[in-house]
OpenMM code with the backbone's topology and positions (N, CA, C; nanometers):
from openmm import Vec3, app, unit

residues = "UNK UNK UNK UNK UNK UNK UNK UNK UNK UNK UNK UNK UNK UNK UNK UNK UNK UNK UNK UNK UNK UNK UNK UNK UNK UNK UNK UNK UNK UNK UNK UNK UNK UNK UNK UNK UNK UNK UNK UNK UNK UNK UNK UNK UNK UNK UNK UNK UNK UNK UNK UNK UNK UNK UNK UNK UNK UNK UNK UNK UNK UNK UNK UNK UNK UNK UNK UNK UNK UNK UNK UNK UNK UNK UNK UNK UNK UNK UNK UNK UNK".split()
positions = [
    Vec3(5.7083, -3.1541, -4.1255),
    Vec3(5.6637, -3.2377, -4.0175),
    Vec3(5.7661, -3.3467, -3.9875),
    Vec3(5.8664, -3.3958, -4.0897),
    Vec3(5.9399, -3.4748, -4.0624),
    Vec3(6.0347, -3.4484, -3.9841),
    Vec3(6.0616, -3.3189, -4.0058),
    Vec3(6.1781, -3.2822, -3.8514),
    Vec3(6.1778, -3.2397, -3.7204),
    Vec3(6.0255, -3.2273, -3.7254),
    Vec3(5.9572, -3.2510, -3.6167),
    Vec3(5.9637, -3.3862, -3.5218),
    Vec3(5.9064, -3.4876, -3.6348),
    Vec3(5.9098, -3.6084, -3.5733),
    Vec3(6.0410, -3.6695, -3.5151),
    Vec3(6.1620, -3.5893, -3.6352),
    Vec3(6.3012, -3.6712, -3.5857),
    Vec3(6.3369, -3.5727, -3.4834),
    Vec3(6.3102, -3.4722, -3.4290),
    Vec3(6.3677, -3.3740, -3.3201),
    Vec3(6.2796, -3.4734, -3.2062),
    Vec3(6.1729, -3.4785, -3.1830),
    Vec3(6.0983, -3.5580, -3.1018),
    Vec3(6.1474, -3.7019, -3.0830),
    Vec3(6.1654, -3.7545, -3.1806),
    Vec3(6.2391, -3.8683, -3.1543),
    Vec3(6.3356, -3.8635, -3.0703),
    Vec3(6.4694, -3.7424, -3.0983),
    Vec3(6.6002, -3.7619, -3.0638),
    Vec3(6.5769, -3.7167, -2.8816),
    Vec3(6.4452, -3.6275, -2.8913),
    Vec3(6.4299, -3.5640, -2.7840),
    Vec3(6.4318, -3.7199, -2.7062),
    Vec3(6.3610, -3.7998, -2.7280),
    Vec3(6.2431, -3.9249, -2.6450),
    Vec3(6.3690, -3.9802, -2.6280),
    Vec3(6.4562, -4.0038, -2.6920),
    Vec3(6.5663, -4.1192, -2.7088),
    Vec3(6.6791, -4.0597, -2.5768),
    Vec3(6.6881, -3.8816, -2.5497),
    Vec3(6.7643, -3.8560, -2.4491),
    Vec3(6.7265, -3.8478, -2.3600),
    Vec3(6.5794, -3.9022, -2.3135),
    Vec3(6.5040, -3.9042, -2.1785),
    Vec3(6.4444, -3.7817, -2.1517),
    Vec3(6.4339, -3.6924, -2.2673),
    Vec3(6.4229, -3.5493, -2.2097),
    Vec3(6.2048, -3.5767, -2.2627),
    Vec3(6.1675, -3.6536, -2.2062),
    Vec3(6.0171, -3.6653, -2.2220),
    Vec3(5.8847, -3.5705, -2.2140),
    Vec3(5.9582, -3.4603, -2.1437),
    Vec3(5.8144, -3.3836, -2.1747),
    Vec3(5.8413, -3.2646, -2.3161),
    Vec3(5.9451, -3.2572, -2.3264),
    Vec3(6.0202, -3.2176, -2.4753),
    Vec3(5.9343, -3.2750, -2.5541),
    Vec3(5.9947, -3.4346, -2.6015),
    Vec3(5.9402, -3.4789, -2.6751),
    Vec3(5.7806, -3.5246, -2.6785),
    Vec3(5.6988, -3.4807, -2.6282),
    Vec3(5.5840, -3.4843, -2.5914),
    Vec3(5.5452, -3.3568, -2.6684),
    Vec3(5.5743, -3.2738, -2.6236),
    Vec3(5.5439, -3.1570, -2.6647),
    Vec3(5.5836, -3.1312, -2.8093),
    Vec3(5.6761, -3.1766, -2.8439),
    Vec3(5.7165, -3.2349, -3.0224),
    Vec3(5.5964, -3.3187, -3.0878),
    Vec3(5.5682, -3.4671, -3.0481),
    Vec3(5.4568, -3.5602, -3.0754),
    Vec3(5.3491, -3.4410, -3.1027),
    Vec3(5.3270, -3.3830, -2.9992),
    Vec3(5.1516, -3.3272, -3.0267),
    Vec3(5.1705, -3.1844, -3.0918),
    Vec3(5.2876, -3.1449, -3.1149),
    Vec3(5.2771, -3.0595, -3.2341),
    Vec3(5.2684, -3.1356, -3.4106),
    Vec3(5.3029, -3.2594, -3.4087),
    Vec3(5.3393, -3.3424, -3.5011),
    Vec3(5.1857, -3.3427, -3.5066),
    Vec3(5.1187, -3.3840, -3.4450),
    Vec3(4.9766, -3.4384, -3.4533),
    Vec3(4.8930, -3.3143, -3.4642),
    Vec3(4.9202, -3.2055, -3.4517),
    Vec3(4.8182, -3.0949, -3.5039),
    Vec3(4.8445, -3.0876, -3.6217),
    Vec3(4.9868, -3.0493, -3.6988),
    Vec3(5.0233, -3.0481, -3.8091),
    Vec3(4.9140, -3.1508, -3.9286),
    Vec3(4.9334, -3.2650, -3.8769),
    Vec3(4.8810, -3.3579, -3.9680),
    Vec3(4.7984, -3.4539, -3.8598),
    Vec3(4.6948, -3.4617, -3.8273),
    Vec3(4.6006, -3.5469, -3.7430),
    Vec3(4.6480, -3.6878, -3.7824),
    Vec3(4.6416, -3.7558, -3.8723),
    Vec3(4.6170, -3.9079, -3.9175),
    Vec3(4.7058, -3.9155, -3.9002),
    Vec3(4.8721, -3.8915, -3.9087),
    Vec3(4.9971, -3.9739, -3.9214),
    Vec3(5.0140, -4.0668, -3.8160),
    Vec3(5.0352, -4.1195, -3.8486),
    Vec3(5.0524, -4.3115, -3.7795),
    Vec3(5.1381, -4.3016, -3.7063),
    Vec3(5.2603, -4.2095, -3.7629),
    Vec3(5.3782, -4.2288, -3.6368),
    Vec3(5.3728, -4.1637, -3.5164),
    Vec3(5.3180, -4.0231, -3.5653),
    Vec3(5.2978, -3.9615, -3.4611),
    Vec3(5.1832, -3.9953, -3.3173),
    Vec3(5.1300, -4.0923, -3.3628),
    Vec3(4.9806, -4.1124, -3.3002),
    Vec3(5.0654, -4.2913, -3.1828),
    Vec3(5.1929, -4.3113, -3.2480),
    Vec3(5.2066, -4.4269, -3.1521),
    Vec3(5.1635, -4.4081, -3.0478),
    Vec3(5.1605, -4.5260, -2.9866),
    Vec3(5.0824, -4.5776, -2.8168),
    Vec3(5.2251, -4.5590, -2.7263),
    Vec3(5.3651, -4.5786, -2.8054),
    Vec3(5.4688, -4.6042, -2.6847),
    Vec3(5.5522, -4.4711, -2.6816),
    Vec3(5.5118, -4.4012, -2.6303),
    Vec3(5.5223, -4.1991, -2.6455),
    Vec3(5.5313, -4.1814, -2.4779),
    Vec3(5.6335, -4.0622, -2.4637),
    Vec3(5.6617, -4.0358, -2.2962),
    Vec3(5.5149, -3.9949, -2.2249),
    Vec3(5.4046, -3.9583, -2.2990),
    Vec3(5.2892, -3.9100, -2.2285),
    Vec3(5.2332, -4.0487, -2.1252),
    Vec3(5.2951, -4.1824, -2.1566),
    Vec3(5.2361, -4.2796, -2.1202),
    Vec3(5.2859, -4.2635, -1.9364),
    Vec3(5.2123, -4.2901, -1.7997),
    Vec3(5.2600, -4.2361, -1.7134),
    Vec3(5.3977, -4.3722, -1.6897),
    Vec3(5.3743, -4.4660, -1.7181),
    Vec3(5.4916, -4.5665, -1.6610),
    Vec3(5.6519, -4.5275, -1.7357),
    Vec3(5.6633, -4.4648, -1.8500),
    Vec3(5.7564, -4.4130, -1.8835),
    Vec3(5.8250, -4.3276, -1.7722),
    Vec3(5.7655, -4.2003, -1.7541),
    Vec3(5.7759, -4.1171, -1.6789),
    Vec3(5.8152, -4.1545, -1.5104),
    Vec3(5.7439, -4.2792, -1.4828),
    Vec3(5.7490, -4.3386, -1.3438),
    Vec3(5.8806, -4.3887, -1.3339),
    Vec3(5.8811, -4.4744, -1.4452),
    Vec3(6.0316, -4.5305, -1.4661),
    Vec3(6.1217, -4.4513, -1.4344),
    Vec3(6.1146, -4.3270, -1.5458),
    Vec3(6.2474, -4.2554, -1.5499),
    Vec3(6.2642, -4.1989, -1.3731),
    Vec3(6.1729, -4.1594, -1.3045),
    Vec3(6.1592, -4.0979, -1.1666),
    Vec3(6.2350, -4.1706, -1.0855),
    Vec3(6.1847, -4.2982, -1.0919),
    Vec3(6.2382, -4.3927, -0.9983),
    Vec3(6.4070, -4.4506, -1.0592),
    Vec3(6.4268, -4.4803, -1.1578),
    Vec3(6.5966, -4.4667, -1.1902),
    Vec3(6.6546, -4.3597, -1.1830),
    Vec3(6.6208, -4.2277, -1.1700),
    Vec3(6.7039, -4.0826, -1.1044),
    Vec3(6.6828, -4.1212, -0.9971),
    Vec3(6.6050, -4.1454, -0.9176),
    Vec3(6.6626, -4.1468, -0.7725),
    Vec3(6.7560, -4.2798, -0.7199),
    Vec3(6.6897, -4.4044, -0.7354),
    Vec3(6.8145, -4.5185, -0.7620),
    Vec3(6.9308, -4.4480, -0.7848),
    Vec3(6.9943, -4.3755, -0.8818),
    Vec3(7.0673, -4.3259, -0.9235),
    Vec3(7.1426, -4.2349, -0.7790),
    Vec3(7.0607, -4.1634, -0.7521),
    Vec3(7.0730, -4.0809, -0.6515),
    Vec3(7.1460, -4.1350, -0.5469),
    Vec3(7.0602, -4.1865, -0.4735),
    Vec3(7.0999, -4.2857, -0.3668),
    Vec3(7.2010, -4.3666, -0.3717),
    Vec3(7.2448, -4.4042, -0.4999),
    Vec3(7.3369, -4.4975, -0.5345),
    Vec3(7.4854, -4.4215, -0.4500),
    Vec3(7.4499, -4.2579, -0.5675),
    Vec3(7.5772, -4.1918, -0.5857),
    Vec3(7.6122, -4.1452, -0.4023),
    Vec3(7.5131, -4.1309, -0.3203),
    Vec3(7.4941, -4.0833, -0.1520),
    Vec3(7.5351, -4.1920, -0.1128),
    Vec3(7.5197, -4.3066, -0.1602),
    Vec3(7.5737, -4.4257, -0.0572),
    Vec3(7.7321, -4.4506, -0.0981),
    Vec3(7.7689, -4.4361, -0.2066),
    Vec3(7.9206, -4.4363, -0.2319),
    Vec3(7.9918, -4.3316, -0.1582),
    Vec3(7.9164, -4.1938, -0.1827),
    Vec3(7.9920, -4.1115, -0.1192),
    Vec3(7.9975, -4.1324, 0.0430),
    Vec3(7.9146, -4.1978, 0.1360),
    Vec3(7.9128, -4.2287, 0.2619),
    Vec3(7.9707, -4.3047, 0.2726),
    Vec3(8.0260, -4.4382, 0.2020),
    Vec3(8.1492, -4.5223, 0.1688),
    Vec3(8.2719, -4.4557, 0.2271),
    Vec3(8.2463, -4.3300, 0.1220),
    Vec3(8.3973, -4.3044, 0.0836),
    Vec3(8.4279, -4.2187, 0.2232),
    Vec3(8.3724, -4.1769, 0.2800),
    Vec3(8.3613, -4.0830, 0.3770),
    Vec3(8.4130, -4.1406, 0.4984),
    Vec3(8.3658, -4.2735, 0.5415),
    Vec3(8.3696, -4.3351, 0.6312),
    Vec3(8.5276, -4.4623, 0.6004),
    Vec3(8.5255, -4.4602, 0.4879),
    Vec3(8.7129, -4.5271, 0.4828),
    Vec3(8.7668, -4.4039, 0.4916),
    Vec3(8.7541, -4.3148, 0.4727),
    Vec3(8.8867, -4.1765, 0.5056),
    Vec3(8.9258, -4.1592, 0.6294),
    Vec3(8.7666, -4.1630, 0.6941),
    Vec3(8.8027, -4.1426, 0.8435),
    Vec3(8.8399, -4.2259, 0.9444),
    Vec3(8.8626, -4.4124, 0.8899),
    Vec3(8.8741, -4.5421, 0.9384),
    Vec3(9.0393, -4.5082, 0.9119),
    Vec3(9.1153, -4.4600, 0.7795),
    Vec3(9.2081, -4.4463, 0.7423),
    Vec3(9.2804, -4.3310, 0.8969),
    Vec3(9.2207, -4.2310, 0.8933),
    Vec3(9.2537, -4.1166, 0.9585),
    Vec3(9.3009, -4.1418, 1.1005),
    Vec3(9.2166, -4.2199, 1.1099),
    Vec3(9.2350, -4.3301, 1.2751),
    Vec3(9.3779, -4.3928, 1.3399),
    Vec3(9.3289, -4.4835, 1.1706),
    Vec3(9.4152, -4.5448, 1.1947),
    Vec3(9.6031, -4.5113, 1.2144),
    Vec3(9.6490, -4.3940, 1.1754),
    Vec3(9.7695, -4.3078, 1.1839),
    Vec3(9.7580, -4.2739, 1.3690),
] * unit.nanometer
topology = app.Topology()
chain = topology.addChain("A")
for resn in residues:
    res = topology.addResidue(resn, chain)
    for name in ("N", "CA", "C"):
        topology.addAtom(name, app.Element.getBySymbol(name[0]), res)
């Protein structure tokens, strides 16, 4: 069960959350009572998940607005010749 918990861990720690979710509640059939497995701050929680949604797209948008940057000095450049 312990390498369970640390695969789940490493899973939670790379954002990969429904992984490690699916790790947690195999942890918790294994052994019902374990304390660690039963934490409250686990990807099943929905604001985790919200989070991560909303920083991939931030993310997103970020990377679309640079590239429209870059797009629009090439062609200011292009002009300008």
């Amino acid at each position: 069960m312990n390498d369970l918990i640390a695969q789940a861990d490493n899973s939670y720690k790379s954002k990969s959350y429904d992984q490690a979710l699916t790790q947690y509640n195999q942890a918790r059939q294994l052994v019902p009572n374990d304390q660690y497995s039963q934490k409250t701050n686990r990807p099943d929680q929905p604001g985790k998940k919200l989070q991560q949604a909303k920083l991939e797209q931030l993310e997103k948008d970020f990377n679309q607005a640079i590239q429209t940057a870059n797009t629009f000095t090439k062609q200011k450049t292009i002009c300008r010749l």
